[in-house]
FISELO-882280 format. One line per 2 residues: number of its first residue (from 1); their letters; for each residue x, y, z of N, C-alpha, C. Coordinates in pm, whole numbers, plus 32768, in hexadecimal, padded with zeros to 4 digits. Layout:
<nodes>
NUM> A> X,Y,Z,X,Y,Z,X,Y,Z; ...
</nodes>
This chain:
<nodes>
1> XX> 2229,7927,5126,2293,78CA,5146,2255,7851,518C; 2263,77E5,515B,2256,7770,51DE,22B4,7758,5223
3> XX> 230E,774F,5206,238B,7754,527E,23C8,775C,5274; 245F,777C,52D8,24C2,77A6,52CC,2510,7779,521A
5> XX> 252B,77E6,5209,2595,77A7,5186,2526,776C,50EF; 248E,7772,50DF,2448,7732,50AA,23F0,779D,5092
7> XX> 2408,77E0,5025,23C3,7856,4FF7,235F,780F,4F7D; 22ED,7863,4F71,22B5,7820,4EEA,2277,7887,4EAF
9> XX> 2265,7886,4E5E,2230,78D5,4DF4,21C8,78A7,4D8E; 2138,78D1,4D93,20C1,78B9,4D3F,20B8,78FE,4CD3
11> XX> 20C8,78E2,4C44,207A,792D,4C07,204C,78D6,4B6E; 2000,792C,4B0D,1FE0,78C3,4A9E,200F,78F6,4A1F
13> XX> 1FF7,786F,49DE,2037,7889,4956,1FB8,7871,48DE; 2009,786E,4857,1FB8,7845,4812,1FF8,77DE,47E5
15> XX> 1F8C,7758,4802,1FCF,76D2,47C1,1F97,76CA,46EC; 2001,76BD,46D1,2003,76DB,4637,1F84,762D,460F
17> XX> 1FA3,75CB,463E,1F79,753C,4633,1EC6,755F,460E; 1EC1,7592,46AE,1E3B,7590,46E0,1DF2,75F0,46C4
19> XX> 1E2E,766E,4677,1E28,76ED,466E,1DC2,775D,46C3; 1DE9,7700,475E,1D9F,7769,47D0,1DFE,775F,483D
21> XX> 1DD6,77C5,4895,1E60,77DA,48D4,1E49,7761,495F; 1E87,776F,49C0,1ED7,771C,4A08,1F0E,7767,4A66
23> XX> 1F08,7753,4AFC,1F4D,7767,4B78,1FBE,76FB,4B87; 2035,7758,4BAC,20C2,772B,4BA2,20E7,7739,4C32
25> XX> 2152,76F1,4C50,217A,7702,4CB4,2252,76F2,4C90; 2281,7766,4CD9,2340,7765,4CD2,2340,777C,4D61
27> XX> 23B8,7734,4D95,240D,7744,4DFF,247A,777F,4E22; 24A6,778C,4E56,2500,77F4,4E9B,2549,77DA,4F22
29> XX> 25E8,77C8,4F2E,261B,77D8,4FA2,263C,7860,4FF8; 2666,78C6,4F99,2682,7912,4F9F,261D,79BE,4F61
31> XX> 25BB,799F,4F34,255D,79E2,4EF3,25A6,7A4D,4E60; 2632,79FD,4E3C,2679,7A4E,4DE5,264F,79CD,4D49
33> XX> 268F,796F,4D78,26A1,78FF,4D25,25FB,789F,4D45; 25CE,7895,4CC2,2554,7856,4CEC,253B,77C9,4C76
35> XX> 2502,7765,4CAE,2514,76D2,4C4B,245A,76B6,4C10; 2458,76B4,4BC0,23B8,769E,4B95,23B3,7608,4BEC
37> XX> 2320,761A,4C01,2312,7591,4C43,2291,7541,4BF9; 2250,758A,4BAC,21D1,7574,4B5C,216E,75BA,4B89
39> XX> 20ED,755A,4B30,2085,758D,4B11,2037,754B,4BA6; 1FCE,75AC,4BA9,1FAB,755F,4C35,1EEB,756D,4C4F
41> XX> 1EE2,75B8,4BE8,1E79,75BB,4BBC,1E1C,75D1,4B32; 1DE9,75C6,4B1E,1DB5,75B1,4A65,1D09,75E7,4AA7
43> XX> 1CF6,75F1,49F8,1C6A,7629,4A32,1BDD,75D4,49FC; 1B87,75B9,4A39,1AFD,751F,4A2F,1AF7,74F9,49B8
45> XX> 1A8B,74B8,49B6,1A8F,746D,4925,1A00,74C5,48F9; 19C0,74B1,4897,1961,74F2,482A,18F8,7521,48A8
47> XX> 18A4,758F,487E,183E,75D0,48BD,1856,75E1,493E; 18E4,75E4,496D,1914,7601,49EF,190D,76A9,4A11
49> XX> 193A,76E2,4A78,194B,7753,4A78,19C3,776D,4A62; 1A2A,7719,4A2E,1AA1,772D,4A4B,1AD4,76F4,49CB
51> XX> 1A6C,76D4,4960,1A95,7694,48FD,1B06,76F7,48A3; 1B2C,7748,48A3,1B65,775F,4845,1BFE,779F,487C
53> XX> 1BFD,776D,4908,1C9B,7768,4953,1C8D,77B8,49E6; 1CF7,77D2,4A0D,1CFD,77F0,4A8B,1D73,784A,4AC5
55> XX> 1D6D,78C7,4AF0,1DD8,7936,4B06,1D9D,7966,4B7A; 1E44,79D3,4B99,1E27,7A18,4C21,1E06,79F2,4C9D
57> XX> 1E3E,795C,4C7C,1E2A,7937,4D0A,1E77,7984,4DB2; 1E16,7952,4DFF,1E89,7971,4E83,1E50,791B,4EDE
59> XX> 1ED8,790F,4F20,1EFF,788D,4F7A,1F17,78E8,502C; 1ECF,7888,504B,1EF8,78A7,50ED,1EE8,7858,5123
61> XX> 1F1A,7812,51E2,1F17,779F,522E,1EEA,77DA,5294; 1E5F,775D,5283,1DFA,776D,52E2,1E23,7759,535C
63> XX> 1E2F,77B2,53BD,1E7D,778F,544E,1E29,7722,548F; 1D9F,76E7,547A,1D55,76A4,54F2,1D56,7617,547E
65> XX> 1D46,7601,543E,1D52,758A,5408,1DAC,754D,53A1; 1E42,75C0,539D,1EAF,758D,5377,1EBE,7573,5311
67> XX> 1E5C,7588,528C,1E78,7579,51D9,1E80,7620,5194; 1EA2,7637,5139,1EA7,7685,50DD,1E1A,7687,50B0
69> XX> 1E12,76F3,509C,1D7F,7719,5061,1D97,77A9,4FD0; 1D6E,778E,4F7F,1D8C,77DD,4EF2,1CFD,77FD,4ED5
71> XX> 1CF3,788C,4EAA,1C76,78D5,4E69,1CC7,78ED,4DE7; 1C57,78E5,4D95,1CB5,78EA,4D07,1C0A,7925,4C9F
73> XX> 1C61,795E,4C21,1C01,7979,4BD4,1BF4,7902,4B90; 1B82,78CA,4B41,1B4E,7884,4AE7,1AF4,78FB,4A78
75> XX> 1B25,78DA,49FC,1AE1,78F6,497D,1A63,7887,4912; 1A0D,789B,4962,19CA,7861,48D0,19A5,7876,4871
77> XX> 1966,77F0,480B,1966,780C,477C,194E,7860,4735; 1921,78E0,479D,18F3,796B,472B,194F,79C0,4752
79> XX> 19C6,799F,47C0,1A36,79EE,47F5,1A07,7A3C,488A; 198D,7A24,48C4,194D,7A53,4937,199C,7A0D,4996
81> XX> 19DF,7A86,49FF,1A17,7A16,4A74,19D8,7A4D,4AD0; 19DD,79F1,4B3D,19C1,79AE,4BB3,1A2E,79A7,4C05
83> XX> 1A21,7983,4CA1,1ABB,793C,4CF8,1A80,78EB,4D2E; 1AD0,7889,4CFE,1ACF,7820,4D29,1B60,7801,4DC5
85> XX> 1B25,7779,4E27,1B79,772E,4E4D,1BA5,76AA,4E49; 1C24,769A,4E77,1C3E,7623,4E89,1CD8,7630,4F27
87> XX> 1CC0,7595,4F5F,1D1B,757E,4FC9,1DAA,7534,4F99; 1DF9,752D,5005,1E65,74C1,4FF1,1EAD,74BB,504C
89> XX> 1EDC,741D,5059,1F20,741B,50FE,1FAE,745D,5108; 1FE0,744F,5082,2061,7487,5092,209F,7514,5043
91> XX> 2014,753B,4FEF,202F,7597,4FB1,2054,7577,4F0C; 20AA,751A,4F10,20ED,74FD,4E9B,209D,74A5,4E21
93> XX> 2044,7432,4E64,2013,73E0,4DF4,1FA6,73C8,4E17; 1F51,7379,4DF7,1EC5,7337,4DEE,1E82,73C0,4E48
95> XX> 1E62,7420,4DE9,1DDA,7496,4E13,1D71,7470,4DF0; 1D1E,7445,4E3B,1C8B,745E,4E47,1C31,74B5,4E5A
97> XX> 1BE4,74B4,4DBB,1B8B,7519,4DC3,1AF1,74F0,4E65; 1AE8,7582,4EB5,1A8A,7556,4EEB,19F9,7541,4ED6
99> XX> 19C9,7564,4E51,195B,755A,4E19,198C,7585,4D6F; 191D,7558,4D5A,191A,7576,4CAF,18E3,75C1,4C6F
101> XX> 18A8,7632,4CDC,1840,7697,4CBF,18C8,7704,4D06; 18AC,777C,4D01,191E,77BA,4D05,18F2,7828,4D92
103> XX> 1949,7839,4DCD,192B,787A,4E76,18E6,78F0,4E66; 1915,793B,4E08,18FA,79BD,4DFA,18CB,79D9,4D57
105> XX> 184B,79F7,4D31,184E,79FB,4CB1,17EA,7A91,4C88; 17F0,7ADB,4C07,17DA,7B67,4C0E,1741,7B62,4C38
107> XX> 1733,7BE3,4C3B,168B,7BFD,4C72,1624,7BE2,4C23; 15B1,7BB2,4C07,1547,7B73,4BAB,14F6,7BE3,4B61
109> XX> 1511,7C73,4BAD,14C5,7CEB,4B71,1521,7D33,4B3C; 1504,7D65,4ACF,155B,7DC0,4A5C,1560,7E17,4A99
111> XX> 153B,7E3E,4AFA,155A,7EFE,4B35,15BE,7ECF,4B95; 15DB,7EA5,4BBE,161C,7E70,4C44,16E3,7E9D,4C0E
113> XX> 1718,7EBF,4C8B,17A1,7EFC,4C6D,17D1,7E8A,4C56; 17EA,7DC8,4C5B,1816,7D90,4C22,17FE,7D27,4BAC
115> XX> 178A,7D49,4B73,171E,7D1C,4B4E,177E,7CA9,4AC2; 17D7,7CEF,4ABA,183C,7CE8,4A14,18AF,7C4A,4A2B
117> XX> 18DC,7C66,4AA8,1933,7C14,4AE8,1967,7C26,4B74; 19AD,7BDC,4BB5,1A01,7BE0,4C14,1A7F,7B6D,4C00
119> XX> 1B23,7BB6,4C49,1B8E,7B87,4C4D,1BE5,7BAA,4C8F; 1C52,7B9F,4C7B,1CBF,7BF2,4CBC,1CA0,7BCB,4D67
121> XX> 1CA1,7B3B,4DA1,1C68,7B61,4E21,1CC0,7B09,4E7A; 1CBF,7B45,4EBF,1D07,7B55,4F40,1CFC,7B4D,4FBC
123> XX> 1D0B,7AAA,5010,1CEA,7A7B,50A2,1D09,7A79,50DB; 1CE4,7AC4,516F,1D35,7AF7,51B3,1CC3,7A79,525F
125> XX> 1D11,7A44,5299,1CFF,7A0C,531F,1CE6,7A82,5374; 1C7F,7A81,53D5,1C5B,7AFF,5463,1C49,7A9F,54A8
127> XX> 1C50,7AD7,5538,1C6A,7AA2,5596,1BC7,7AF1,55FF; 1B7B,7B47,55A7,1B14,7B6B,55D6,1A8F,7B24,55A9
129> XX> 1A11,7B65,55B6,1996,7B44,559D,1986,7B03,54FB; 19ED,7B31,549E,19D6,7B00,540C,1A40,7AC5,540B
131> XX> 1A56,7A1C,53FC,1AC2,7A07,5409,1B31,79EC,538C; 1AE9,7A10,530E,1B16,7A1C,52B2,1AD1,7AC1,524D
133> XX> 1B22,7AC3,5201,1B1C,7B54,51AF,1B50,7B56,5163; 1B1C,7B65,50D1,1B31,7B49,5033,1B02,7BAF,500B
135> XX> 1B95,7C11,5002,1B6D,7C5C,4FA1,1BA5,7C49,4F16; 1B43,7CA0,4EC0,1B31,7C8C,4E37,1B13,7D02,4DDE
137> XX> 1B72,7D24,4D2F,1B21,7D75,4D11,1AAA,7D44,4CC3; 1A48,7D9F,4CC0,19D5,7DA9,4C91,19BB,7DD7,4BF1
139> XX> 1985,7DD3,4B9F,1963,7E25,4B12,18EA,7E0A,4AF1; 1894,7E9C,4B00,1830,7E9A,4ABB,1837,7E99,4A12
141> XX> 17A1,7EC4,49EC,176B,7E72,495C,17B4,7F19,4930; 17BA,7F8E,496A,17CF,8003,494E,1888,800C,490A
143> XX> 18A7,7F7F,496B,196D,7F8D,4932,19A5,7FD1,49B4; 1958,8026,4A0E,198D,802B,4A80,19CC,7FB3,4B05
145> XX> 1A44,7FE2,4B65,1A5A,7F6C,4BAB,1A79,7FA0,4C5A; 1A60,7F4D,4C99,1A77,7F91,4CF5,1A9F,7F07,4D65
147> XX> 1AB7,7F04,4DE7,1AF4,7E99,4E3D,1A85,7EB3,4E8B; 1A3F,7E21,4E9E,1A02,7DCE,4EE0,1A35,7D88,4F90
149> XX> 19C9,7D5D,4FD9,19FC,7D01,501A,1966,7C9C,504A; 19BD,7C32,5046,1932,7BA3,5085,198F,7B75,5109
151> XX> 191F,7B57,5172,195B,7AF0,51C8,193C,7A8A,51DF; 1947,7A15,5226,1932,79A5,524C,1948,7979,52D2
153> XX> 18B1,7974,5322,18DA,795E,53A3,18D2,78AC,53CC; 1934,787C,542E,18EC,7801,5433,1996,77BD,53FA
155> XX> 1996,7737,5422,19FA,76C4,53D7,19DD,76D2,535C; 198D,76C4,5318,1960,7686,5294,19F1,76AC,521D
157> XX> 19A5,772F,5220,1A1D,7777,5196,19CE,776C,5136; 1945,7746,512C,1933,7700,50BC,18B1,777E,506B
159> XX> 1876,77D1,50D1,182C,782E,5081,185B,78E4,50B7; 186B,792B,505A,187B,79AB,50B1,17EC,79ED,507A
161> XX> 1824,7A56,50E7,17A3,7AE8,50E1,17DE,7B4F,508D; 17A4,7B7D,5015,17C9,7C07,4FF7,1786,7C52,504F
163> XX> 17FE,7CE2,5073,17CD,7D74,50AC,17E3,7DE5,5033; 17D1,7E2F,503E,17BA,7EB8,4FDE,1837,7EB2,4FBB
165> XX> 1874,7EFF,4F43,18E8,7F1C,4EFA,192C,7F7F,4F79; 19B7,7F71,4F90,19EE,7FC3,5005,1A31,8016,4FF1
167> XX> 1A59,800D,4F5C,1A8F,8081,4EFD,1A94,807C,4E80; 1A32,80F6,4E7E,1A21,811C,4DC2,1A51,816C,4DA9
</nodes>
C-alpha cells in the first residue's frame, strides 16, 4: 500500500506489439475494484540482460531515501534470466533501471545450485547488519530449484552478496 486508500498492484503481461512481456502497474481504492494504470516497465534493448522482457517484479519503499525500488526478472536472448533493478519517485512512472548489468545474475560454474538461472525475487528492507535481503529462487543445470538469499550492506543497493541456498 502507499497510502491510505491507494493500493497498487505489480504484475506482468505479455505485450502482443513487442512480443516480450512488460511490468504493469493497477490501482485500487478499495483492493476489490482495480483500474489498469500501465506499463511501467519494458525490458533493454539488444544484448541486454533484459532483452527479451521483464516479469515478476516486486516493489517496495525504501524507508531512508523515500523512492520505490523493484527487483524484477529479466530474460535474455537465449531466455536466461537474471534480476534486475530499477527506482522511482513515485512508483508509478519514469523507472529507472539502476544499472544495465543485472544485480543478481546465475552462478558462472555448471555445478553450482543456481548455475541455470535465478528469479522469483523478493526485497525485503532490515533494519540490522544486512540492510537489504533478496531472496531468490535458484535452478541448477540438473532442473533442480531451491531459494536463495544475497544481501547488500551499505546505501548503495547497487551490488549484493550471494549466501548458500537456505532451502532446497
Amino acid at each position: 500500500m502507499h497510502a491510505d486508500g491507494d493500493l497498487r498492484m505489480y504484475y506482468h503481461s505479455f505485450d502482443e506489439m513487442s512480443q516480450r512481456h512488460a511490468i504493469v502497474v493497477a490501482r485500487s481504492k478499495d483492493g476489490i475494484r482495480w483500474k489498469r494504470v500501465g506499463k511501467v516497465l519494458e525490458g533493454g534493448g539488444p544484448g541486454s540482460f533484459d532483452e527479451r522482457g521483464v516479469r515478476q517484479g516486486h516493489v517496495v519503499r525504501d524507508r531512508a531515501a523515500g523512492q520505490y525500488v523493484m527487483v524484477y526478472e529479466g530474460l535474455d536472448r537465449n531466455g536466461r534470466v537474471s534480476i534486475g533493478m530499477a527506482v522511482s519517485e513515485d512508483g508509478l512512472k519514469e523507472w529507472r533501471r539502476c544499472s544495465e548489468l543485472p544485480v543478481l545474475h546465475p552462478s558462472q560454474k555448471d555445478d553450482e545450485w543456481d548455475a541455470d538461472g535465478v528469479g522469483s525475487p523478493c526485497l525485503v528492507q532490515m533494519d540490522g547488519p544486512y540492510d537489504w535481503r533478496l531472496y531468490y529462487m535458484g535452478v541448477g543445470k540438473d532442473g533442480e530449484a531451491a531459494i536463495g538469499m544475497a544481501y547488500s550492506e551499505g546505501q548503495g543497493l547497487r551490488r549484493f552478496e550471494k549466501c548458500d541456498a537456505v532451502l532446497m
